[in-house]
N, C-alpha and C positions, 0 to 999 in steps of 0.2 A: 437653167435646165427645165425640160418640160416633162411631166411623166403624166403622157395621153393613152386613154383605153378606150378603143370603139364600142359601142352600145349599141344594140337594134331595141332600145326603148323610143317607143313614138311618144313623148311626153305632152299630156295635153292640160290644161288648166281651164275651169270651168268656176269664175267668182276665186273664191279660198278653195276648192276643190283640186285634188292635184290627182292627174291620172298618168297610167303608165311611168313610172317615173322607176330609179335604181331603189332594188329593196337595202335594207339592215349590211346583208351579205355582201353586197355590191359598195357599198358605202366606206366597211370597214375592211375590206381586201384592198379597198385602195390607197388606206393608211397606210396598209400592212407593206403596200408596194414602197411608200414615201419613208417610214420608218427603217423600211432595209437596205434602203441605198444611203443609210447618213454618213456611213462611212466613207464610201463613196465620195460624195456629196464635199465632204472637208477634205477629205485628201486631196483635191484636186481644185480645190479652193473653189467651189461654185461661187457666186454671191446672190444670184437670183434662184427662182426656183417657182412652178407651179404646176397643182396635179390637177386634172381635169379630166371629164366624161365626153366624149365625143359621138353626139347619137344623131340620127338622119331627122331631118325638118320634112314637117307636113306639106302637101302638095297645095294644102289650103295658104299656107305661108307663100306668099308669093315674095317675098322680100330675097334681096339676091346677099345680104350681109349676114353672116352668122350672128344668132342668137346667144344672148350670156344668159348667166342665172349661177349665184353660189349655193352651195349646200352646203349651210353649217351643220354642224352635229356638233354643239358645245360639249353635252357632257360626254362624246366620246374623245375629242380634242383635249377637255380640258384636265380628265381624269385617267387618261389610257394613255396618250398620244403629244399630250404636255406642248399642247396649242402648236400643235403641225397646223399649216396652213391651211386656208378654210377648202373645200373642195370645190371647183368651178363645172358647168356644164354646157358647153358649147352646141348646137342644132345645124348640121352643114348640110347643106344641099346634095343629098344625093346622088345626082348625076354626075354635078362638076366634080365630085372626089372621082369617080369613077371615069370621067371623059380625063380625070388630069393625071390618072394610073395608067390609061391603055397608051395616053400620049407622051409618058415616062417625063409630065410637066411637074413643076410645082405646083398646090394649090393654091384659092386667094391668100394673095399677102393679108389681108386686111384682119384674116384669121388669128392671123401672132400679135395683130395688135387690137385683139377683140381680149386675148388673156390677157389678165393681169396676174406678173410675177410680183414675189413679197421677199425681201431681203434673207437670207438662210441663216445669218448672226438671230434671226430674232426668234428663232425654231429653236427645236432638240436636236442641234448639229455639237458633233464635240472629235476630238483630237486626242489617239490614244498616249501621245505624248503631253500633252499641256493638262491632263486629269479634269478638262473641261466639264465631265459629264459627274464628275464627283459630289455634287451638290443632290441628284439622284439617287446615286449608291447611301448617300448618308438616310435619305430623308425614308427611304423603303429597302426593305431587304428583296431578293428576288432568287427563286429556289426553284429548280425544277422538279417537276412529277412525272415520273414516265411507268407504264403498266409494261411488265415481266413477266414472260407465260410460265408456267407453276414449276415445269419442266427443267427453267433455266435458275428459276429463284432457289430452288431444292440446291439446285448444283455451284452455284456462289454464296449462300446463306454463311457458310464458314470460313471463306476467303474473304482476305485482310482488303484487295481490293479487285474489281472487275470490270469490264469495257459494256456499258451502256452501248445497245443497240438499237437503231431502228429507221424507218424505209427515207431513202433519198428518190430514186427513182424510179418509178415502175415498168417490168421487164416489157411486159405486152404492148402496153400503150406509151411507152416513154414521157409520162406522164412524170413532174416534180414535185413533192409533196414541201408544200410551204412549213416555211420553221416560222417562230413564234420569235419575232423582231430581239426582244430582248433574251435571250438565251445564252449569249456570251455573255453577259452579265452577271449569270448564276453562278454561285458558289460550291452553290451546295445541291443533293439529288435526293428525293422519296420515289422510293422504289414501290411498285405494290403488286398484287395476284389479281382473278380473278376471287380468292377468296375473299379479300380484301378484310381478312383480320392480322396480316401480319405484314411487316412493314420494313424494307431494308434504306437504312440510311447511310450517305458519307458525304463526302467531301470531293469537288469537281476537281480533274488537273487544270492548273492555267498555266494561261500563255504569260511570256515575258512582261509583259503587257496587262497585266492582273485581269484579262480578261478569258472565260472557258475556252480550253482548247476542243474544237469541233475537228474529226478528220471523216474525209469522204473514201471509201474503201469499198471495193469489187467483191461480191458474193465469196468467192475463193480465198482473198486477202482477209474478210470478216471469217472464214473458215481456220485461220490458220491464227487469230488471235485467240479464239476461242478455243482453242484445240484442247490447250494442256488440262480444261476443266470441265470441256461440255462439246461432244462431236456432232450432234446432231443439230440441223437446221434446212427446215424444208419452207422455206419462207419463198417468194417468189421476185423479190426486188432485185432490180439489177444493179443497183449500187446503193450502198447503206451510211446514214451518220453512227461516228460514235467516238466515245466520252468515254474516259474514265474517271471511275469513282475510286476515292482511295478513304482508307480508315472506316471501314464498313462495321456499322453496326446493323442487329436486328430488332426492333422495338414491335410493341403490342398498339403503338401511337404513332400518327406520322410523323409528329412534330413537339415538340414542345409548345401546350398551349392548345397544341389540336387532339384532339382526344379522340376523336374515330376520323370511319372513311366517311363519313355524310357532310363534318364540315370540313373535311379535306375538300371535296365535290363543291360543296358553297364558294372557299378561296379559289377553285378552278372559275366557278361560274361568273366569279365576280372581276374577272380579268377580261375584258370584252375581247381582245386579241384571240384569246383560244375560241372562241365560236367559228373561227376559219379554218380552224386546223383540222385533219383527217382523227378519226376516234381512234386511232393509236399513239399518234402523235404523242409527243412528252407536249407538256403545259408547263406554264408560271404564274406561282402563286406570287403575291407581295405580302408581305411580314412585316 
């Protein structure tokens, strides 16, 4: 399988000097893209697999063969991303993608065998039957964080348990706001205000499958779970995730071990994953 994104970076290099090239941003959205399909990925038994940047060659490039080049990023593979395959960056001529669009042709062959695929046994691919990925669950815990408008905290704070909400896709621009790859993994939720001195905790539903059950639900559907405890919602998203939390506590702490919101914020920032996400977004911490 290939998971290609086109780039209008003109990437130039000058000695060790490296210009134009994919920022931080660009780098770790593409993880983000490799990590979300692993489910995907095993269900359907891929065996190869490679994710690559596809950006237009200099006119100074006269050469008619596409260009390679990897981008590693160790400490984010090796520490976030648990040695996902390195990223590649391919340079294709310009024109010919466009003469081989309007002429509804393929492009050079020579392209798919300028990448190189790396076997998907030797990644973070796993099977929610065979507990493949269980060797992660032991070795870190993974807990989500998500920000509560004060509104809705007031109105669950004494309810035993509540449906986590928040934006799937946006009304105006039908825009999809990315989840944080590992979020079915989570067990457990911190809830918090904008005051951020108080703190609601519980416990995820899960799926059969001991992994979080996420559902995606229509503005009027999120109306009508929310009903029995909180009528109000003038949000603008056209369709919303959401999660329940069961066995709701409220604490002065988020966490056992975390003692305020400052290094609640530290375990957000230290998760490279949440740098892509939208600032409402829920995050994951590791524990």
């Amino acid at each position: 399988m290939y998971i290609l994104d086109g780039k209008y970076y003109l990437l130039k290099t000058e000695g060790k000097k490296l210009q134009g090239n994919p920022g931080i941003q660009d780098v770790v959205k593409q993880y983000v893209y490799n990590s979300a399909l692993k489910s995907f990925i095993d269900n359907f038994k891929i065996g190869e697999i490679a994710n690559v940047f596809l950006i237009p060659k200099l006119e100074s490039d006269t050469s008619d063969n596409p260009k390679y080049a990897d981008v590693p990023y160790w400490s984010m593979q090796k520490n976030t991303f648990n040695e996902l395959p390195t990223l590649q960056v391919i340079k294709l001529n310009p024109n010919s993608v466009w003469e081989s669009y309007l002429k509804n042709q393929q492009i050079n062959p020579e392209i798919w065998d300028s990448i190189k695929t790396t076997p998907t046994k030797n990644y973070l691919y796993h099977n929610e039957s065979d507990n493949s990925f269980s060797f992660i669950q032991d070795y870190q815990k993974h807990i989500l964080v998500g920000f509560l408008r004060q509104d809705y905290f007031n109105a669950i704070k004494d309810q035993k348990e509540f449906y986590f909400y928040f934006y799937a896709t946006n009304l105006e621009q039908n825009f999809r706001f990315p989840l944080h790859p590992y979020i079915d993994f989570c067990k457990e939720f911190i809830g918090y205000t904008f005051e951020k001195n108080q703190f609601i905790r519980g416990e995820l539903e899960l799926l059969p499958c001991d992994r979080c059950r996420i559902d995606e639900v229509e503005k009027l559907q999120l109306e009508e779970l929310l009903k029995p405890i909180h009528k109000k919602n003038t949000s603008n998203a056209a369709t919303y995730y959401v999660l329940k939390v069961k066995n709701v506590t409220i604490s002065d702490k988020p966490y056992d071990g975390i003692s305020n919101f400052n290094e609640l914020t530290m375990l957000i920032n230290k998760n490279g994953l949440n740098q892509v996400l939208y600032k409402y977004s829920p995050k994951v911490i590791d524990i």
